[in-house]
C-alpha positions in Angstrom: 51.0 87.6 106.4 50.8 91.2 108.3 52.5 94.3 106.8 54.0 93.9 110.3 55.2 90.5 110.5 57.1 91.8 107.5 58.8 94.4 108.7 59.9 92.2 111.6 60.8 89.7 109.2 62.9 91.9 107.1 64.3 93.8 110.2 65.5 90.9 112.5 65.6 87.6 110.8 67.1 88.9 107.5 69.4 91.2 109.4 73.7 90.4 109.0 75.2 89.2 112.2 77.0 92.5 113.0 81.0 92.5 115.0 79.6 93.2 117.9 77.4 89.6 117.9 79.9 87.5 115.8 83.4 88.3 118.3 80.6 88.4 121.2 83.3 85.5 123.2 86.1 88.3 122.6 84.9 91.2 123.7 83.8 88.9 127.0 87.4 88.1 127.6 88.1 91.4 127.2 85.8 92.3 129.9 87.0 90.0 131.7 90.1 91.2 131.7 89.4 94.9 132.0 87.2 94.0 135.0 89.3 92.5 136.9 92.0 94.3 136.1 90.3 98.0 137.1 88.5 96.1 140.2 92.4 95.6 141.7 93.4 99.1 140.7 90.1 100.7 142.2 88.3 99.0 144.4 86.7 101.7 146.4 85.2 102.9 143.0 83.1 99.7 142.0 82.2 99.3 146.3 80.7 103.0 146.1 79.1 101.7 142.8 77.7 98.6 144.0 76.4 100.8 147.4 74.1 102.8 144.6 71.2 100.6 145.0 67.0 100.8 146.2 65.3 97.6 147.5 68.5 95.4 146.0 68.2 96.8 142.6 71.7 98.2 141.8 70.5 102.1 140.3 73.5 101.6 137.3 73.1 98.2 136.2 69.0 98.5 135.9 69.5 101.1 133.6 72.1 99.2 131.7 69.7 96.6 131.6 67.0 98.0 130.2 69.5 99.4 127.5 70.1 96.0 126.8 67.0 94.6 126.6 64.5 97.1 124.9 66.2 97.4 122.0 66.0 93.6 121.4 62.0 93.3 122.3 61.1 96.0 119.6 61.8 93.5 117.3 59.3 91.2 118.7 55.9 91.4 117.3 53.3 89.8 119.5 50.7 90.2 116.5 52.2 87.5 115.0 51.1 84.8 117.7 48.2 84.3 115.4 50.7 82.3 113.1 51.5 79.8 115.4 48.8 77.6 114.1 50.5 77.4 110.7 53.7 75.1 112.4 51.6 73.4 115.4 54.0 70.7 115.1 57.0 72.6 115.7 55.7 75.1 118.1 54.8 72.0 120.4 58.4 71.0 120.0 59.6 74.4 121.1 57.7 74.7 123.9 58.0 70.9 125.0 62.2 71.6 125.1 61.6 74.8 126.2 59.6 74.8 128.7 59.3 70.8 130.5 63.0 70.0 129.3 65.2 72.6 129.6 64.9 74.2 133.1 64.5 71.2 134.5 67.5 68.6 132.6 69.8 72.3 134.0 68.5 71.7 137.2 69.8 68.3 137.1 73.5 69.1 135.6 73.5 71.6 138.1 73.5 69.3 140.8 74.9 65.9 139.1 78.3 68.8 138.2 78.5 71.7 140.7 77.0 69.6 143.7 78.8 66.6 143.0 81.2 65.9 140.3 82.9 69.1 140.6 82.4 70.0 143.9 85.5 69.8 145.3 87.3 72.1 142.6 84.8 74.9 143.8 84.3 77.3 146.7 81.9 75.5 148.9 80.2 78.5 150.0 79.0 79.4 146.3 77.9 75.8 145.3 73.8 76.9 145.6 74.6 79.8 144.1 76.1 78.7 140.9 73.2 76.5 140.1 70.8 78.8 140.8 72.7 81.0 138.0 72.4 78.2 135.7 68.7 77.9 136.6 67.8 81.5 135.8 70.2 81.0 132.4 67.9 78.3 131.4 64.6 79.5 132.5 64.4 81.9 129.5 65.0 80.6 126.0 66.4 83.3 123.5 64.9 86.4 122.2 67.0 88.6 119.8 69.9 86.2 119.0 67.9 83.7 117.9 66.7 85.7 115.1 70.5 85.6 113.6 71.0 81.6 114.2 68.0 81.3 112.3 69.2 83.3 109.2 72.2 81.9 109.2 70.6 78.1 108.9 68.3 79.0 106.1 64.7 78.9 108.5 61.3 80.2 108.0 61.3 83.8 109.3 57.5 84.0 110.4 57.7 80.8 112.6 61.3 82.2 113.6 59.0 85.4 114.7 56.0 83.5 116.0 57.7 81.3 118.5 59.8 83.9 119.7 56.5 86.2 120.3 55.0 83.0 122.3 57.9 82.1 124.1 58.1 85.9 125.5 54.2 85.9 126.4 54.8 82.8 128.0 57.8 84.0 130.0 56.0 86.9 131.7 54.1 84.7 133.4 56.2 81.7 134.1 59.4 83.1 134.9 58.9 83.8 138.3 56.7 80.5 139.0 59.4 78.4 137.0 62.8 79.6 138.4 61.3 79.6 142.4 60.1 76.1 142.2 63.3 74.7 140.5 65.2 76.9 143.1 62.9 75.4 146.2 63.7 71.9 144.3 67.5 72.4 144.5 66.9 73.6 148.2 68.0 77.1 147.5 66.4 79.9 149.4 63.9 81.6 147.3 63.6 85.5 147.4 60.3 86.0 146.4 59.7 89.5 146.9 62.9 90.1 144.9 62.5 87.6 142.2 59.0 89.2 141.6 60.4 92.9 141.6 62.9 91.7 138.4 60.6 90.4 136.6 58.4 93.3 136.9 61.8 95.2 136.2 63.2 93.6 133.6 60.2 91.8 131.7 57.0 93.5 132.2 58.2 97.0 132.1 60.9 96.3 129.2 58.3 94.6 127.3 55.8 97.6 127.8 57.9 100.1 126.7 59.3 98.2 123.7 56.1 97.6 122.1 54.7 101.8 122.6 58.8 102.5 120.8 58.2 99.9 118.2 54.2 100.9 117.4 55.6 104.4 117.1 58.3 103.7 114.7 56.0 101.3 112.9 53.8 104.4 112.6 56.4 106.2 110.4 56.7 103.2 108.0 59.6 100.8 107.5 62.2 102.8 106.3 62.1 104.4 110.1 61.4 101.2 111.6 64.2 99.9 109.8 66.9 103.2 110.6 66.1 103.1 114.3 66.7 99.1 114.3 70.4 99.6 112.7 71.1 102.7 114.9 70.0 101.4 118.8 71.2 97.5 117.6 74.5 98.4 119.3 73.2 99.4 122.6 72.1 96.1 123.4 76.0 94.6 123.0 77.7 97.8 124.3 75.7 97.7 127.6 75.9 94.3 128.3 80.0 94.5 128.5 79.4 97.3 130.0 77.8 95.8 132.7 80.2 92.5 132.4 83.2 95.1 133.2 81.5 95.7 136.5 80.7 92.3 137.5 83.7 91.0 137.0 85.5 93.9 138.8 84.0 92.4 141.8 84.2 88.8 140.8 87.8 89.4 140.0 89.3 88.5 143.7 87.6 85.5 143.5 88.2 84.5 140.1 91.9 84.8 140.6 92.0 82.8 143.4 90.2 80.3 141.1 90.3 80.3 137.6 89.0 76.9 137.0 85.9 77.7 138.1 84.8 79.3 134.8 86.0 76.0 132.7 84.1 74.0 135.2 81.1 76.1 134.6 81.1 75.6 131.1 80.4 71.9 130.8 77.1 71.9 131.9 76.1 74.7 130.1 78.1 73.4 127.2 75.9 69.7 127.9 72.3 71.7 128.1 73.1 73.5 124.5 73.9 70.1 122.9 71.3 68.1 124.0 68.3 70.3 124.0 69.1 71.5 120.7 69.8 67.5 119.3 66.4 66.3 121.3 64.3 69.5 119.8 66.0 68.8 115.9 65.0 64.8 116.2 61.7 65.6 117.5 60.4 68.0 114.5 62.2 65.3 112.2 59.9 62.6 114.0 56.9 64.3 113.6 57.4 65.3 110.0 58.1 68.7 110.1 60.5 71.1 107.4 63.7 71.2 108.1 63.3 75.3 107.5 61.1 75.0 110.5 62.9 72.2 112.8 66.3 74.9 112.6 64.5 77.9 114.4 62.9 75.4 117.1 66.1 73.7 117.5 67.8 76.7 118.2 66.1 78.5 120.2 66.2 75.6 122.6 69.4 75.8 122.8 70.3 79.5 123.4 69.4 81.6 126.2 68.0 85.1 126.9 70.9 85.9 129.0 71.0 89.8 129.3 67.4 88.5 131.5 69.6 85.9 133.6 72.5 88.1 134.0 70.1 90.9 135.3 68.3 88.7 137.5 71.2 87.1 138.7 72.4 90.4 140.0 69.5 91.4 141.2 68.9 88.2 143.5 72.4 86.9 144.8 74.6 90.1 143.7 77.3 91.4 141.8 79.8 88.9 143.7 77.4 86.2 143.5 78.4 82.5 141.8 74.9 83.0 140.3 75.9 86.1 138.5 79.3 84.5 137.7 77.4 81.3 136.3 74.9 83.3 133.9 78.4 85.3 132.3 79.5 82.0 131.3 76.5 81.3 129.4 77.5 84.5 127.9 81.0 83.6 127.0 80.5 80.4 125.4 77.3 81.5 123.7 78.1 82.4 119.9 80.7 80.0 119.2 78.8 77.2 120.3 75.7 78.1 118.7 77.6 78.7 115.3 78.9 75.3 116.0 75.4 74.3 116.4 74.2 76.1 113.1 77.1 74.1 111.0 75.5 71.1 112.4 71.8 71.5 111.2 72.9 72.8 108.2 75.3 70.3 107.1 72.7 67.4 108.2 69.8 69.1 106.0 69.9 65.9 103.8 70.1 63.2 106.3 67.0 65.3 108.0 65.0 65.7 105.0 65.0 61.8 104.1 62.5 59.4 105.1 62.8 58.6 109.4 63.9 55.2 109.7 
C-alpha cells in the first residue's frame, strides 16, 4: 500500500462521523423551515438572488457548490485505482449496481410512483421534473459520505478508497451520457448544452482543483494533510444548508400548498436505497467475497452524491424546479436510512459469513 492510500485511509475512512453528518435530517428540516419561512417574509430578496445568474448558472449557488464539493474530492485519491485488482469480485458488484442497476431501476420508480401511482396527489405540471430529479440523484453513487458508512460497518478502507476513486473517474465521463439518455427515455427534454456546462462545473473543474489542494497538502506531510481535512470538513455541510435555505425559499409557496409531496417523494427514493443496497450485499455474498468488502460495495450503492444532484438539479430545471425539490429529499432521508442500512449489514455479519445455501 501507498504512503498515500494511507493518509486517505487514516483521513477519511477512519475519521468520526462529526454533528454536522450524524443530525444531517435536522438541520434539513431546519432549512426547511427557515427557507420557507424567510422566502414569505422576503421575497424580493431571494427573486433578486435567483436573477444573479450567467448562461443559467445561478453566480451564489456555484460557488456554494464548489464549497461543498472540493472539500469532499481531496479526500479521493485516484492513485489508488491500481488496487482495484485486489477485490475484482466486489468492484464488479459495485459497478454492476452502480452503474446498469441503479439509474435505470430509479428511472422505473420514477415513472411506476410519480407518473402513475402518485400522480394524482402531485402538481401535474412538475411530474417530468420530479423524476428527472430522482434521475440525477441516482446517476452518481456517493463520494465522501460513504467513507463514514463504511467505518461505521467495520469495512476494508483501501477497497472503501479504491471504488470510490473508480466510481468518480467513471462519473466524469458518464454522467452526462447516463442522465440524457435516461432523461430522453422518460421523454423529458434534454438540455444538452446545460447538462454539459455542470458537469464541466461541478465535476471536472471541482475535481481538478481538489487534486492540485490535496497534492499540495500531501506535500507538507500528514499532520497538514490531516489539519486541513478537520478544518474545511465543515464547509461541505455548512454550504449545502446553505444553499438548501435558498431553495426552499423559493420552493416554499409550493410546498405549502402541498406538503405531501415531500412524503410522496420519499418512497421511491426510500425503495432504490433498500434494494440496491440488498441486491449489491447478496451479490458479493454469492460470489464469495468478505463481508469487510461486501459492506463498502453495498453501501455505496445505496447512497448518493447528492451535493452533485442538487447542483445539477438547479442548474437544469431551477431553484423552483420539482427536480431540485426531488434531489433535497434524497438529502433529507439520507443519514437515517443509511444508518438503518449500516445496523443491517452489521447485525447480519454471521448469516453473511456462512456457507451460501
Amino acid at each position: 500500500m501507498s504512503a498515500r492510500c494511507e493518509v486517505t485511509i487514516k483521513a477519511a475512512a477512519g475519521a468520526p462521523m462529526s454533528v454536522f453528518e450524524r443530525y444531517l435530517s435536522v438541520w434539513v428540516f431546519l432549512c426547511i423551515v427557515a427557507g420557507i419561512t424567510a422566502g414569505q417574509l422576503a421575497p424580493a430578496l431571494f427573486q433578486a438572488i435567483g436573477r444573479l445568474e450567467i448562461a443559467r448558472v445561478n453566480l451564489p449557488v456555484g460557488l456554494l457548490i464548489w464549497v461543498m464539493i472540493i472539500p469532499m474530492l481531496v479526500k479521493v485519491d485516484f492513485g489508488a485505482l491500481h488496487e482495484v485488482r485486489q477485490h475484482v469480485r466486489g468492484i464488479g458488484v459495485t459497478l454492476f449496481v452502480n452503474w446498469l442497476v441503479k439509474p435505470f431501476s430509479m428511472a422505473f420508480l420514477g415513472w411506476l410512483f410519480v407518473r402513475n401511482v402518485f400522480a394524482p396527489w402531485l402538481p401535474a405540471d412538475q411530474l417530468d421534473s420530479y423524476i428527472a430529479g430522482l434521475i440525477l440523484l441516482a446517476a452518481a453513487p456517493c463520494t465522501a459520505m460513504v467513507f463514514v458508512w463504511s467505518r461505521l460497518s467495520n469495512g476494508d478502507p483501501l477497497f472503501t478508497l479504491s471504488q470510490v476513486a473508480l466510481n468518480d473517474t467513471i462519473m466524469v465521463f458518464s454522467f452526462a451520457p447516463l442522465v440524457g439518455l435516461l432523461l430522453g427515455i422518460s421523454s423529458i427534454t434534454v438540455p444538452w448544452a446545460t447538462l454539459l456546462t455542470s458537469v464541466v462545473l461541478y465535476i471536472v473543474i471541482p475535481v481538478v482543483i481538489a487534486q492540485l489542494w490535496r497534492r499540495s497538502l500531501l506535500a507538507g506531510g500528514q499532520a497538514a494533510f490531516d489539519a486541513a481535512m478537520a478544518k474545511v470538513g465543515p464547509w461541505s455541510i455548512t454550504a449545502l444548508l446553505a444553499t438548501l435555505v435558498l431553495l426552499f425559499a423559493f420552493q416554499g409557496e409550493a410546498i405549502l400548498r402541498q406538503p405531501l409531496v415531500i412524503g410522496l417523494l420519499a418512497v421511491p427514493i426510500l425503495i432504490q436505497v433498500f434494494f440496491n443496497s440488498a441486491l449489491a450485499y447478496w451479490l458479493n455474498r454469492r460470489l464469495g467475497e468478505k463481508h469487510e468488502v461486501a459492506c463498502p460495495s453495498a453501501l455505496i450503492g445505496a447512497s448518493n452524491f447528492f451535493e452533485l444532484a442538487v447542483a445539477a438539479a438547479i442548474s437544469l430545471f431551477g431553484f423552483e424546479s420539482g427536480a431540485a425539490l426531488a434531489t433535497v429529499v434524497g438529502v433529507l432521508i439520507e443519514v437515517p436510512v443509511m444508518l438503518l442500512v449500516v445496523k443491517v449489514v452489521n447485525a447480519t455479519k454471521g448469516w453473511y459469513e456462512a456457507r451460501p445455501v
